[in-house]
C-alpha positions as CSV (number, residue, x, y, z in Angstrom):
1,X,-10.2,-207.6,34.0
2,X,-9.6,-208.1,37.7
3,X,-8.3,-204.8,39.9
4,X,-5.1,-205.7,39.9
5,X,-4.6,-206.3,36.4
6,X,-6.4,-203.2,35.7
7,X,-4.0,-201.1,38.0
8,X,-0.4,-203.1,36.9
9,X,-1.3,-202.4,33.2
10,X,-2.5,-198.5,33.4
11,X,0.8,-198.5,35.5
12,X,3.1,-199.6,32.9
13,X,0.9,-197.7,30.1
14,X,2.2,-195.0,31.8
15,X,6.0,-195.7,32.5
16,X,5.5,-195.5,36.3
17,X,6.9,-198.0,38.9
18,X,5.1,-198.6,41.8
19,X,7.4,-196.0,43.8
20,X,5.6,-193.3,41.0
21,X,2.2,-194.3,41.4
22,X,3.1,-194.1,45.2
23,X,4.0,-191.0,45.1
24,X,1.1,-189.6,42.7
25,X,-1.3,-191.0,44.9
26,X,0.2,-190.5,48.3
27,X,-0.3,-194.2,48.6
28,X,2.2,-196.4,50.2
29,X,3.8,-198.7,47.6
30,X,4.1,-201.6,50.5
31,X,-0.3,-201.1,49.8
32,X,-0.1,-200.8,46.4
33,X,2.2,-204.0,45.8
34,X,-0.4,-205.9,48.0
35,X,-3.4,-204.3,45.8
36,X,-1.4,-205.5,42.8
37,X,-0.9,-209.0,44.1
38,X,-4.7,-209.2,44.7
39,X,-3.8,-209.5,48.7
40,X,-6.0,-206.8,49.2
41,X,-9.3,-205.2,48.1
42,X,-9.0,-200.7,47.9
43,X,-10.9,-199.0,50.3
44,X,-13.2,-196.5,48.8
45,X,-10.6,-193.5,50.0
46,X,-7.5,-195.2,48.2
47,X,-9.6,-196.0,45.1
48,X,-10.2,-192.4,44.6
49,X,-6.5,-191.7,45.3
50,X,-5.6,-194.3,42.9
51,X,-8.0,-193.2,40.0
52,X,-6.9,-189.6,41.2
53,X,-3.5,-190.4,40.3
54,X,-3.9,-191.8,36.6
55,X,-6.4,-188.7,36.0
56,X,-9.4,-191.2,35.6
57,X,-13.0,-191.6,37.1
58,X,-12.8,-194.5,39.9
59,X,-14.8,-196.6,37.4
60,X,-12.6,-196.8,35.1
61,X,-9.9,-198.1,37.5
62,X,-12.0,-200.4,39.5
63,X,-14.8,-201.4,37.5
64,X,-18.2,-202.9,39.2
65,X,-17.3,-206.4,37.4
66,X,-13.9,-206.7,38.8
67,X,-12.9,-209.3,41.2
């Protein structure tokens, strides 16, 4: 499953819109919409704040095999 798959569908497990997981992560939603979209790749930093956010390990979130 690629990253942004991964985050979009623990996202909507959850019931959060992107302004949420914003918010939990103290991400910026314009960064997470572009993570998402597969424009960009997570720094190490906002992959811990992302992963932080859902209450898993980073490897869970952004697994070595991803894209």
């Amino acid at each position: 499953m690629s990253v942004r798959s991964r985050i979009k569908q623990l996202r909507e497990e959850r019931g959060w819109t992107m302004h949420v997981l914003s918010m939990r992560s103290n991400v910026p939603v314009a960064h997470l919409h572009m993570l998402e979209k597969g424009i960009r790749k997570p720094m190490v930093e906002t992959a811990y704040k992302v992963a932080s956010a859902f209450g898993l390990p980073i490897e869970k979130v952004f697994p070595r095999d991803a894209e």
